[in-house]
DSSP file (Angstrom, degrees, kcal/mol; ACC not computed):
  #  RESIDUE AA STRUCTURE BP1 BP2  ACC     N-H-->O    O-->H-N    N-H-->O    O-->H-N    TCO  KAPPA ALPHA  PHI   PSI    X-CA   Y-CA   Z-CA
    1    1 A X              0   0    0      0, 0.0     2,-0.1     0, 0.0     0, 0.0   0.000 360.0 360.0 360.0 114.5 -123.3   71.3  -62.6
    2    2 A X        -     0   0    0      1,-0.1     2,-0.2     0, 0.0     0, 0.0  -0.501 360.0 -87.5 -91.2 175.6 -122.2   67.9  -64.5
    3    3 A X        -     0   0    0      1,-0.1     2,-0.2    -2,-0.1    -1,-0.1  -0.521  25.8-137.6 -95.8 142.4 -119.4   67.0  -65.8
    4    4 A X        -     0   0    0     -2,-0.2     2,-2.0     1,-0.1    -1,-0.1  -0.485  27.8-128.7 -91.9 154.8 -118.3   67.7  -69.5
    5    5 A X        +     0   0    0     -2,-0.2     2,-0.2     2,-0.1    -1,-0.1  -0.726  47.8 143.9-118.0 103.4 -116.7   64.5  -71.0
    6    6 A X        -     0   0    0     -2,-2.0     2,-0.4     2,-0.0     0, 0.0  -0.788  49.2-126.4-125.4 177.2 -113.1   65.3  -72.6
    7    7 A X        -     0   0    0     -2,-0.2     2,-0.6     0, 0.0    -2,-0.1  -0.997  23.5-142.1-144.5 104.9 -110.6   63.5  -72.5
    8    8 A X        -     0   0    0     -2,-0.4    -2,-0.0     1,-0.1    -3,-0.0  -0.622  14.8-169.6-122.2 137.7 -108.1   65.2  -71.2
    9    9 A X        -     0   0    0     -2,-0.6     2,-0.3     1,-0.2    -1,-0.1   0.829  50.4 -84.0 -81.1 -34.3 -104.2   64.7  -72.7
   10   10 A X  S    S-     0   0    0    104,-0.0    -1,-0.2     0, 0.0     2,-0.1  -0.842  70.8 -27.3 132.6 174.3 -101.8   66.5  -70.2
   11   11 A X        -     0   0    0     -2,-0.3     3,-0.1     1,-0.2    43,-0.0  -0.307  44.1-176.8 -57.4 147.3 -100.5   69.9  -69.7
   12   12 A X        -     0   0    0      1,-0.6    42,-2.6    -2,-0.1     2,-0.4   0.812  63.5 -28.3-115.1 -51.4 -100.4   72.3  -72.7
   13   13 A X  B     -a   54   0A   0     40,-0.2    -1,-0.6    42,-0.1     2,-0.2  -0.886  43.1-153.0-169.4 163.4  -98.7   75.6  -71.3
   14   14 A X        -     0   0    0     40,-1.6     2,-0.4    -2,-0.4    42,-0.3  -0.832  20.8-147.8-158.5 127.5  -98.6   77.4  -68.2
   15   15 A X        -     0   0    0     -2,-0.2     2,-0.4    40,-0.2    42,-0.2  -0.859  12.3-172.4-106.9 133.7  -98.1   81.3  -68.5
   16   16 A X        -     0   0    0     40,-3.3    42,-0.4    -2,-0.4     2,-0.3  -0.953  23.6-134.0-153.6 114.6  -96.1   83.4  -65.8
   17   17 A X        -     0   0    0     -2,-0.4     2,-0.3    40,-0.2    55,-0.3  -0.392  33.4-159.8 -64.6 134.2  -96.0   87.2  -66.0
   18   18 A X  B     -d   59   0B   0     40,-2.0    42,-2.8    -2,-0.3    43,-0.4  -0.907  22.1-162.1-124.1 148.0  -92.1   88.2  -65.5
   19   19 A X  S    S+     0   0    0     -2,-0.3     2,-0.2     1,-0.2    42,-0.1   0.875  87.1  37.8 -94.5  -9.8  -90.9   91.1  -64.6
   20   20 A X  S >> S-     0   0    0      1,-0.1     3,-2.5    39,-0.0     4,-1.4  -0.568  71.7-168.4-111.1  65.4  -87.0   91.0  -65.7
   21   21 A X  H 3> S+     0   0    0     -3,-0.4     4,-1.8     1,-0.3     5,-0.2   0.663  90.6  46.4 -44.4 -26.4  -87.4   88.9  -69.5
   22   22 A X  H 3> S+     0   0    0      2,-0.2     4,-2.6     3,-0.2    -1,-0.3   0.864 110.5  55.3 -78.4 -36.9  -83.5   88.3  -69.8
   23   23 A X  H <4 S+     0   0    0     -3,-2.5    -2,-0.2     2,-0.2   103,-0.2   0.970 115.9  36.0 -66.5 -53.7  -83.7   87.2  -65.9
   24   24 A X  H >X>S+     0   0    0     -4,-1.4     3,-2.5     2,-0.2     4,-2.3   0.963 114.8  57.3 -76.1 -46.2  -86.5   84.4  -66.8
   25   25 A X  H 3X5S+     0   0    0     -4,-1.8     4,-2.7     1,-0.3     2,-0.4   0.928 111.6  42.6 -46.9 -64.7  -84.9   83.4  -70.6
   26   26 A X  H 3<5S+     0   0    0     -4,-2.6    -1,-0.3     1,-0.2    -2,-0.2   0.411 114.6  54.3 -84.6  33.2  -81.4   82.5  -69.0
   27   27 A X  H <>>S+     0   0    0     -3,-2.5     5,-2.1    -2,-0.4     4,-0.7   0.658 119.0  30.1-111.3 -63.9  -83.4   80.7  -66.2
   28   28 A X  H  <5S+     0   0    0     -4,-2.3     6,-5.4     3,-0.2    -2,-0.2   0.704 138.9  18.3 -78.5  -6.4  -85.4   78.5  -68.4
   29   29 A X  T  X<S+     0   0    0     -4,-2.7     4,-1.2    -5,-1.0     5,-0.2   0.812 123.9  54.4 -82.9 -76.3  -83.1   78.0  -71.4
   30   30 A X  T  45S+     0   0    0     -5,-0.4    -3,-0.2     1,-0.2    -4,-0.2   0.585 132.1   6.2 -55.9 -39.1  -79.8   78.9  -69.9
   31   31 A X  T  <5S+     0   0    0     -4,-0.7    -1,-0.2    70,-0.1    -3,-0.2   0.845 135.5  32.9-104.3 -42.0  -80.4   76.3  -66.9
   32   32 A X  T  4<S-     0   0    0     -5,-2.1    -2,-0.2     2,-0.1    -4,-0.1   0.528 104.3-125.4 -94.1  11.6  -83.4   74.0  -67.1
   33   33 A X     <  +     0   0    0     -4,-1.2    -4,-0.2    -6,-0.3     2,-0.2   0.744  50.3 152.7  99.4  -3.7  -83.1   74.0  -70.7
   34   34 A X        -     0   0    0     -6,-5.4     2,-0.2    -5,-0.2    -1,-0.2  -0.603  34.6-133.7 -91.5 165.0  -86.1   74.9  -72.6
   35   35 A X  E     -B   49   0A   0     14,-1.2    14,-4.2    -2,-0.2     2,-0.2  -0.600  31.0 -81.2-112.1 169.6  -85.5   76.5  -76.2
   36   36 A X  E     +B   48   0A   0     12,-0.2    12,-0.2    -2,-0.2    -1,-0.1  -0.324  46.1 171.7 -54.1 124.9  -86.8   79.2  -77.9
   37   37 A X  E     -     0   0A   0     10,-1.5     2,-0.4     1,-0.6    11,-0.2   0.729  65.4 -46.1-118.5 -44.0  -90.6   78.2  -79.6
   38   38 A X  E     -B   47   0A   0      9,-1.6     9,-2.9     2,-0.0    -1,-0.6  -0.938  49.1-130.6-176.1 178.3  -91.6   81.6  -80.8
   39   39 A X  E     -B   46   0A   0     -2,-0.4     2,-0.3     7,-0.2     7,-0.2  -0.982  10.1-175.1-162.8 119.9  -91.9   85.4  -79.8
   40   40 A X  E >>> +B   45   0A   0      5,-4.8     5,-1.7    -2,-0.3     3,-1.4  -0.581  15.3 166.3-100.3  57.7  -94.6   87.5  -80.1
   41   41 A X  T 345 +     0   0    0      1,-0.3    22,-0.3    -2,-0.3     3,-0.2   0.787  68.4  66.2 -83.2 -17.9  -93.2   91.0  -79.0
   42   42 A X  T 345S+     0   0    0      1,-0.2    -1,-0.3    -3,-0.1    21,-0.2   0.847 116.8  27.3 -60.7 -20.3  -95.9   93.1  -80.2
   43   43 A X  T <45S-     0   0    0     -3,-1.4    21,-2.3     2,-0.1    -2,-0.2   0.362 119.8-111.5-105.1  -0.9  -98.3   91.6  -77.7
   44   44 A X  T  <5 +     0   0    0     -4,-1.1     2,-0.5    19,-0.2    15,-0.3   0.912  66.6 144.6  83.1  60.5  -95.1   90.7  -75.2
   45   45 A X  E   < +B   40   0A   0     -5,-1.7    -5,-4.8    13,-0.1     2,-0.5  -0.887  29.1 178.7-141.8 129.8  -95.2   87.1  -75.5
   46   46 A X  E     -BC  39  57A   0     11,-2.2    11,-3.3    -2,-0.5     2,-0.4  -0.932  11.9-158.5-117.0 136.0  -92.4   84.7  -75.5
   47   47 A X  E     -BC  38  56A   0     -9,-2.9    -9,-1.6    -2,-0.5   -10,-1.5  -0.976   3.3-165.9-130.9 115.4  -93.0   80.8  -75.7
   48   48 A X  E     -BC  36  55A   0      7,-1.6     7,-2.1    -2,-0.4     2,-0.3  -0.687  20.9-129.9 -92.9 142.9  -90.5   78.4  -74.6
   49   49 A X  E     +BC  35  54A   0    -14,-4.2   -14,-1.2    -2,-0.3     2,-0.2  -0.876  28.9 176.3 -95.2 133.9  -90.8   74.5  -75.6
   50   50 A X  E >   - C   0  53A   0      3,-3.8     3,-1.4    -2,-0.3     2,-0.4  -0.791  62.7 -56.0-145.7  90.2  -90.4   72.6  -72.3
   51   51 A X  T 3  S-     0   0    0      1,-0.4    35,-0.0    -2,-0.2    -1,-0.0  -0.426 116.4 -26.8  83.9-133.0  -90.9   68.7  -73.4
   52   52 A X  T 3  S+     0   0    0     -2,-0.4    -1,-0.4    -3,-0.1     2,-0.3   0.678 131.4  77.3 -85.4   0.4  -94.1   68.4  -75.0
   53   53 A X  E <   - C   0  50A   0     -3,-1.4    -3,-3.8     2,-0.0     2,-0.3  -0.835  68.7-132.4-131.2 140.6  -95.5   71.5  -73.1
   54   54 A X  E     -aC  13  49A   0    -42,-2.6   -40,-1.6    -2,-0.3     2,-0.6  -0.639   8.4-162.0 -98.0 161.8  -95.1   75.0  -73.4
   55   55 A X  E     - C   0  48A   0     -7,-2.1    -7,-1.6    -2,-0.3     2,-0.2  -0.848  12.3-164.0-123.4 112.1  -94.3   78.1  -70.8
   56   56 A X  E     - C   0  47A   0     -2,-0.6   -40,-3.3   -42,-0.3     2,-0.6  -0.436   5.4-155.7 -75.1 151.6  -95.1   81.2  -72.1
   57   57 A X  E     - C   0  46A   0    -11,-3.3   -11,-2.2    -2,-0.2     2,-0.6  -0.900   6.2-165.2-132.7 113.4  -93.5   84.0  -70.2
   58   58 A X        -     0   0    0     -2,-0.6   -40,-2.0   -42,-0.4   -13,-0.1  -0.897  22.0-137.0-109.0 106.5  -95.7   87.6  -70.6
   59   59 A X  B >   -d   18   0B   0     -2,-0.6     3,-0.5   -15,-0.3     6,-0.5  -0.413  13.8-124.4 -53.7 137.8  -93.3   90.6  -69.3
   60   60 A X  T 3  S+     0   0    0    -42,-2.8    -1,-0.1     1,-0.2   -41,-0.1   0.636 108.4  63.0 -77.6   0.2  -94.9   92.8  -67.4
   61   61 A X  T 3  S+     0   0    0    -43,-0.4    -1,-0.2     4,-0.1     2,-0.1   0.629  91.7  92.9 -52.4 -41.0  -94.0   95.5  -69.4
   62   62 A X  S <> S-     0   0    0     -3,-0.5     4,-2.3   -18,-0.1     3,-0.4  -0.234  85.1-104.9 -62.3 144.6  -95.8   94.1  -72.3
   63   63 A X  T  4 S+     0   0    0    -22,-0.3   -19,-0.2     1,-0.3     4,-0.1   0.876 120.7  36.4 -30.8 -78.7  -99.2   94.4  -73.8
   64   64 A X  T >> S+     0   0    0    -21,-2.3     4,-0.9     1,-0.2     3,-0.7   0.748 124.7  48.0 -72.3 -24.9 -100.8   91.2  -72.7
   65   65 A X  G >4 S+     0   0    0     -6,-0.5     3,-1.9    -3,-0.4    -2,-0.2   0.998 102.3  55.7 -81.5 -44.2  -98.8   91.6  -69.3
   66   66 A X  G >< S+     0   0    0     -4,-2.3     3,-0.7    -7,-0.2    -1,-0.2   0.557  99.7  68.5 -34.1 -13.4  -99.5   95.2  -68.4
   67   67 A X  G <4 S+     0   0    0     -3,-0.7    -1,-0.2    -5,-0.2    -2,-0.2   0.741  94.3  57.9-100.5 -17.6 -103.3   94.0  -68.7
   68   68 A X  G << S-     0   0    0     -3,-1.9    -1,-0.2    -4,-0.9    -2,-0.1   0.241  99.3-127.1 -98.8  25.2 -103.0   91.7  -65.5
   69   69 A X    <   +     0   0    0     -3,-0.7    -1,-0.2    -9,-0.1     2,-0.1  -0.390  66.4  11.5  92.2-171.7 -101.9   94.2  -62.6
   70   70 A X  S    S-     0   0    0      1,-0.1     3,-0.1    -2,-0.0    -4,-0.0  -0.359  74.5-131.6 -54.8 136.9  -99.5   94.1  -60.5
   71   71 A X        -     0   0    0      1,-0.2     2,-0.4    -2,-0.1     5,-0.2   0.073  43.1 -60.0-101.4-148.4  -96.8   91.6  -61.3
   72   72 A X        +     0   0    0    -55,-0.3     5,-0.2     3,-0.1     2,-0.2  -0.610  60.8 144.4 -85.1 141.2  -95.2   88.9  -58.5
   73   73 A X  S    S-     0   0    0      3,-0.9    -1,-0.1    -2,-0.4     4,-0.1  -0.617  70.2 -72.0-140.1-164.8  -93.5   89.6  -55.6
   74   74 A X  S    S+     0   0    0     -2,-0.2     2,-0.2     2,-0.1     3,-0.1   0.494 129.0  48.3 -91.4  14.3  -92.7   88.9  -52.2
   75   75 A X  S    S-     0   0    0      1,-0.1     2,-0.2     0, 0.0    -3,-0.1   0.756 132.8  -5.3-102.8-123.0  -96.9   90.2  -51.1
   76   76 A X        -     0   0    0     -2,-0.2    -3,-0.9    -5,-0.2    -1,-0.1  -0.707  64.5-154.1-178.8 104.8  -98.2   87.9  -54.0
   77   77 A X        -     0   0    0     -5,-0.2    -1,-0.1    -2,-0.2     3,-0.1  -0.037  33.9-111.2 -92.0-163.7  -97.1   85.7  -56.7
   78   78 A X  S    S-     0   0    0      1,-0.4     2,-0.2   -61,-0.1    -1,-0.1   0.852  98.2 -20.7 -81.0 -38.0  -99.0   84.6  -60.4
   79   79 A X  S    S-     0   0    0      1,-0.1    51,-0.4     3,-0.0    -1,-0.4  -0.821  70.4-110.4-174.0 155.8  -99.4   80.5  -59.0
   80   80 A X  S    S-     0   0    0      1,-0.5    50,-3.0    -2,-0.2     2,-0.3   0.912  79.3 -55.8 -86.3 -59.5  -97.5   78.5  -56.1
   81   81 A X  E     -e  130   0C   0     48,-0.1    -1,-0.5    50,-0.1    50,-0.3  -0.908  46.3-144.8-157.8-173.5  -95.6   76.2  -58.4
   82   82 A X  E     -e  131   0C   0     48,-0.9    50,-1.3    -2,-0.3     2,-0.2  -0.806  27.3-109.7-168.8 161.3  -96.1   73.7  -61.2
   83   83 A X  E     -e  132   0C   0     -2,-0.2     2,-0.3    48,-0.2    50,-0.2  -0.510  16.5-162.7-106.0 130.0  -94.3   70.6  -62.0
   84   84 A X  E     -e  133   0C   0     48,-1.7    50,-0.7    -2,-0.2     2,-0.4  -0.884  30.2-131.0-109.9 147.7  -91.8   70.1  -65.3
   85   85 A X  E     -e  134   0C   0     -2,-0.3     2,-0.4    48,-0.2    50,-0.2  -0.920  21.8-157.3-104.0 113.4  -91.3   66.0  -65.7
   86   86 A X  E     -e  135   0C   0     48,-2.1    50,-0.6    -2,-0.4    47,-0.0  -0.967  19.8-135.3-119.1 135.4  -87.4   64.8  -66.2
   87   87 A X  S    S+     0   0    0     -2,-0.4     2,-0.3     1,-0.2    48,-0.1   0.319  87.4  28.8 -79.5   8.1  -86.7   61.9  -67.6
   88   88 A X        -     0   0    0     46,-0.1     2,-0.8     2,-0.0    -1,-0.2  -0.797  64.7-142.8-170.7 162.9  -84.4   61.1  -65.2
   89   89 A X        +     0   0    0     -2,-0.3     2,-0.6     4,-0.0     3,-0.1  -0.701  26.1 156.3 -83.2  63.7  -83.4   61.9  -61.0
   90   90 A X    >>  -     0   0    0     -2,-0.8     4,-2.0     1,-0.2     3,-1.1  -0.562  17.8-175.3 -95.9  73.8  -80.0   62.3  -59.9
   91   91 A X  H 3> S+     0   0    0     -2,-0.6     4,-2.7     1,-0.2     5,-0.2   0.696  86.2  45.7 -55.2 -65.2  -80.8   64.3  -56.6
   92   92 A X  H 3> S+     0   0    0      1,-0.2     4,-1.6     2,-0.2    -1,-0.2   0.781 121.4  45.8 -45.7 -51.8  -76.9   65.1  -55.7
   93   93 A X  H <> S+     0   0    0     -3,-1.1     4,-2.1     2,-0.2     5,-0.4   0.980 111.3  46.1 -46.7 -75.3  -76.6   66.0  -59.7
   94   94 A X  H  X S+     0   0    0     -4,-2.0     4,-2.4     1,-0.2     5,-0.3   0.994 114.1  50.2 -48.4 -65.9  -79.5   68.1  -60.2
   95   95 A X  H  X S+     0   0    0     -4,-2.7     4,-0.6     2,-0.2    -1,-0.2   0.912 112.0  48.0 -29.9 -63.7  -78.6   70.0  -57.0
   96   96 A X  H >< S+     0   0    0     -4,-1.6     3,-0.8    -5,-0.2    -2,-0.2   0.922 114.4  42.7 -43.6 -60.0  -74.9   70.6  -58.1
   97   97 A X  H >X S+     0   0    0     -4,-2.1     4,-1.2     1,-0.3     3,-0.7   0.716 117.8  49.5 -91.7 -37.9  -75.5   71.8  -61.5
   98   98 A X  H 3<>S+     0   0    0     -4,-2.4     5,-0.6    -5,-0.4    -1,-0.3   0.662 116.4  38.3 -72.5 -21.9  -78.6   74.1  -60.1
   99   99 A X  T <<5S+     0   0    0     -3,-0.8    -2,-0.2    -4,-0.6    -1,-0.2   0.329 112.1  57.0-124.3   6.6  -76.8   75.7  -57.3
  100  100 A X  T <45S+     0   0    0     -3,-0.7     2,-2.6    -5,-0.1    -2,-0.2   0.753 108.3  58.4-107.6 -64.4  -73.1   76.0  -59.8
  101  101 A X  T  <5S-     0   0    0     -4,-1.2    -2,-0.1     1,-0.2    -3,-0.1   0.366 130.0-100.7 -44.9   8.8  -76.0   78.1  -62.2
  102  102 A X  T   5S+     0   0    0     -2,-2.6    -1,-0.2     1,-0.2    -3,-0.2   0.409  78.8 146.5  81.4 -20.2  -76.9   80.9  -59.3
  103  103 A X      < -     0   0    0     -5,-0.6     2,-0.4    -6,-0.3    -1,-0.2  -0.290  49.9-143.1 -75.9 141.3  -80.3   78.6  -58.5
  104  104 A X        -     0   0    0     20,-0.4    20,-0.6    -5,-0.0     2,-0.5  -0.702  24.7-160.6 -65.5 142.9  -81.5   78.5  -54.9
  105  105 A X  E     -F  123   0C   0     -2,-0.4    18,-0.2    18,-0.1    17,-0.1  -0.983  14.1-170.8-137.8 128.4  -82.6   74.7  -55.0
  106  106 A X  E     -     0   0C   0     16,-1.4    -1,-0.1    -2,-0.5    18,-0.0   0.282  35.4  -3.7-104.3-143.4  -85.1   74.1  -52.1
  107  107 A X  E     -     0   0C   0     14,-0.1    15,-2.0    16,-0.0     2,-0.4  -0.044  54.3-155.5 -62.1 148.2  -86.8   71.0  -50.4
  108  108 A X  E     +F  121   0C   0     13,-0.2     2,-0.3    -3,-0.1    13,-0.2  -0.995  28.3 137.1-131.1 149.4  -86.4   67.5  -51.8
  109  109 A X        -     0   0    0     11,-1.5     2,-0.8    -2,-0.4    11,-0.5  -0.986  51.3 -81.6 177.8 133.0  -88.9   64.7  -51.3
  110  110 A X        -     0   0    0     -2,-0.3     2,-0.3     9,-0.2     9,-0.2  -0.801  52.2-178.7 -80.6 135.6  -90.9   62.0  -52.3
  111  111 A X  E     -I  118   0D   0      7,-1.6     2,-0.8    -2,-0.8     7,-0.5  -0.982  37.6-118.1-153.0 167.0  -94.1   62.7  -54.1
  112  112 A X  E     +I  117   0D   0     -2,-0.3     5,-0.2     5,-0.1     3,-0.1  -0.507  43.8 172.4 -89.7  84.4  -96.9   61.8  -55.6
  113  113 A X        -     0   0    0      3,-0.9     2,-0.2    -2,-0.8    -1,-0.1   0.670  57.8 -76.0  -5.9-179.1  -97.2   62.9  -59.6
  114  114 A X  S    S+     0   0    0      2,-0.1     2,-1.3     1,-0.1  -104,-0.0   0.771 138.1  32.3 -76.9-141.9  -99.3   62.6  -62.8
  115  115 A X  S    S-     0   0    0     -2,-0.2     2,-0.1    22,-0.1    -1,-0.1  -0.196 123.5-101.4 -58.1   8.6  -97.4   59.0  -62.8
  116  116 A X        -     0   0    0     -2,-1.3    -3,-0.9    21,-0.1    -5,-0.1  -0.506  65.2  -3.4 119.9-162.5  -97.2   58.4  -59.4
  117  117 A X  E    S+I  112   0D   0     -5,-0.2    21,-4.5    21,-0.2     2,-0.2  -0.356  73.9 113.9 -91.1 171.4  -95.0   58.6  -56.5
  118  118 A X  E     -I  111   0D   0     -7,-0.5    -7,-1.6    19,-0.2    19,-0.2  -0.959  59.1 -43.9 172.3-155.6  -91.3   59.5  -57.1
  119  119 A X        +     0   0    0     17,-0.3    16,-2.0    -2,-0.2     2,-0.2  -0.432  48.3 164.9-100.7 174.7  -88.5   62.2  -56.5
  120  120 A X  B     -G  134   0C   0    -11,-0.5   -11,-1.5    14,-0.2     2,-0.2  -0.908  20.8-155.7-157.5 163.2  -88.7   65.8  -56.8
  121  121 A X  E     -F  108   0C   0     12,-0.9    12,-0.3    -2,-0.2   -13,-0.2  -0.843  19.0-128.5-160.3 131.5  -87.0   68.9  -55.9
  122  122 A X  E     +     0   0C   0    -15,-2.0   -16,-1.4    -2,-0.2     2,-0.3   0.000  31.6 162.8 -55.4 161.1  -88.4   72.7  -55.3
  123  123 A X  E     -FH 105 131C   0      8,-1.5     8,-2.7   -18,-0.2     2,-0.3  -0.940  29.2-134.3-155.7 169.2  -86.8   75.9  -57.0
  124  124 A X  E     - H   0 130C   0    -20,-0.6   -20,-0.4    -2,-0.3     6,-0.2  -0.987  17.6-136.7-131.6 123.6  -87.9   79.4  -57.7
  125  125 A X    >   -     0   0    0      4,-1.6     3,-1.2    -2,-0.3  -101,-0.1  -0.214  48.4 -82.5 -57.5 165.1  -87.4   81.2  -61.1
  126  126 A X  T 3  S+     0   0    0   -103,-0.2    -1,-0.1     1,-0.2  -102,-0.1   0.391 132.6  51.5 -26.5 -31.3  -86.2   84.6  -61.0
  127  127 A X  T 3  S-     0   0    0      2,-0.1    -1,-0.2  -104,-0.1     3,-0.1   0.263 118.0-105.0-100.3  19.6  -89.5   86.2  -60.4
  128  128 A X    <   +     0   0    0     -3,-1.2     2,-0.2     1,-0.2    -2,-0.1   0.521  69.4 144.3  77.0  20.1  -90.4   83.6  -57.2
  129  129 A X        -     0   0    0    -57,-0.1    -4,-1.6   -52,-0.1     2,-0.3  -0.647  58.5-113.0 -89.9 148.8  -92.9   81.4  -58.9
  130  130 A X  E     -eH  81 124C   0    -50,-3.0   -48,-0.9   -51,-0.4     2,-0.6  -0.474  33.8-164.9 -81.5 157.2  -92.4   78.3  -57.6
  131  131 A X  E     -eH  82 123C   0     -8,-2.7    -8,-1.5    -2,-0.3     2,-0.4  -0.951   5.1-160.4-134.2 123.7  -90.8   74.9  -60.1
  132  132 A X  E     -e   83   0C   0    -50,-1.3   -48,-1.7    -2,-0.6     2,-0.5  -0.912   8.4-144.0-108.1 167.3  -90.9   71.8  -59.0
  133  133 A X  E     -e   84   0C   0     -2,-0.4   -12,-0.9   -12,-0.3     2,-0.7  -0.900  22.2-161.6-127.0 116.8  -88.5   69.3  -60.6
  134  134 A X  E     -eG  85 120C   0    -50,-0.7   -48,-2.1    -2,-0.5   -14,-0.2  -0.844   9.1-174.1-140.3 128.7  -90.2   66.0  -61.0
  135  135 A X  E     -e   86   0C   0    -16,-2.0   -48,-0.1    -2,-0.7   -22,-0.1  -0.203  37.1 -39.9 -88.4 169.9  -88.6   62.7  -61.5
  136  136 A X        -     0   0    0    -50,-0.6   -17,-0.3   -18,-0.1    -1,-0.2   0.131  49.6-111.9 -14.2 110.9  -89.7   59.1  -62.1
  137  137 A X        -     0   0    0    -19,-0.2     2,-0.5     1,-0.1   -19,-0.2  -0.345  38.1-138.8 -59.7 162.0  -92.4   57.3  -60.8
  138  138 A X        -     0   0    0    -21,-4.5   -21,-0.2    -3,-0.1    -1,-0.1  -0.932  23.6-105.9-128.3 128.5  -90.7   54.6  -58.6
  139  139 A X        -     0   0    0     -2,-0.5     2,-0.6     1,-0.1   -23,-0.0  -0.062  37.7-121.9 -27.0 134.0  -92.2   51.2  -58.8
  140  140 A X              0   0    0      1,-0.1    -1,-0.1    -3,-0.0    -3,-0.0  -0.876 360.0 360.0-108.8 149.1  -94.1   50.7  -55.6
  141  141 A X              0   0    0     -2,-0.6    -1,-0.1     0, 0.0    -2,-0.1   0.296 360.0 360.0 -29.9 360.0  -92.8   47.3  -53.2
């Protein structure tokens, strides 16, 4: 099979069936911040702007979610995690303000990115998918 030649810009969306919609809105507005981009409710889709990229969030309640099964749980999630990019790291910060907001705020680490290595730190939305938090590449020595 060869390879198609695109040229390929970044992430565009990542979609993650939820099963509580009010539980994922104040998780990605109400805490990391993303706003409202549009809402589709006849087909059960809500699209949050998060930087240049969207996450659309399909309830499983919903047209387009009812069409993919069962939703995630503690058996079997959508995806393990994927990465949102913040323009800047304050571990001690991020941590405070995540864990004063109800989030469980998990491992932190260096690693290696889209720009290379630098900090991160796990979370889990409301329905378990996993978020990583991903900071600054850090010059390397």
């Amino acid at each position: 099979m060869g390879v198609v030649n695109l040229q390929l810009l970044g992430l565009d969306h990542v979609v993650l069936r939820v099963r509580d919609l009010d539980a994922a809105l104040a998780f990605y507005v109400g805490v990391l911040g993303c706003s409202l981009e549009r809402r589709q409710d006849e087909i059960g889709l809500v699209q949050l702007r998060a930087g240049a990229a969207l996450i659309d969030l399909l309830p499983l309640d919903g047209k387009l979610g009812r069409a993919g099964g069962s939703g995630p749980g503690a058996e079997g999630r959508n995806m393990d995690h994927f990465a949102l990019r913040v323009a800047s790291f304050d571990e001690a910060r991020l941590r405070l303000a995540l864990e004063a907001a109800g989030v469980e705020v998990g491992e932190y680490g260096q690693r290696y990115g889209a720009e290379g290595e630098g900090p991160s730190l796990y979370l889990r939305d409301p329905d378990g998918n996993g978020v990583e938090l991903k900071g600054p590449a850090q010059a390397s020595a």
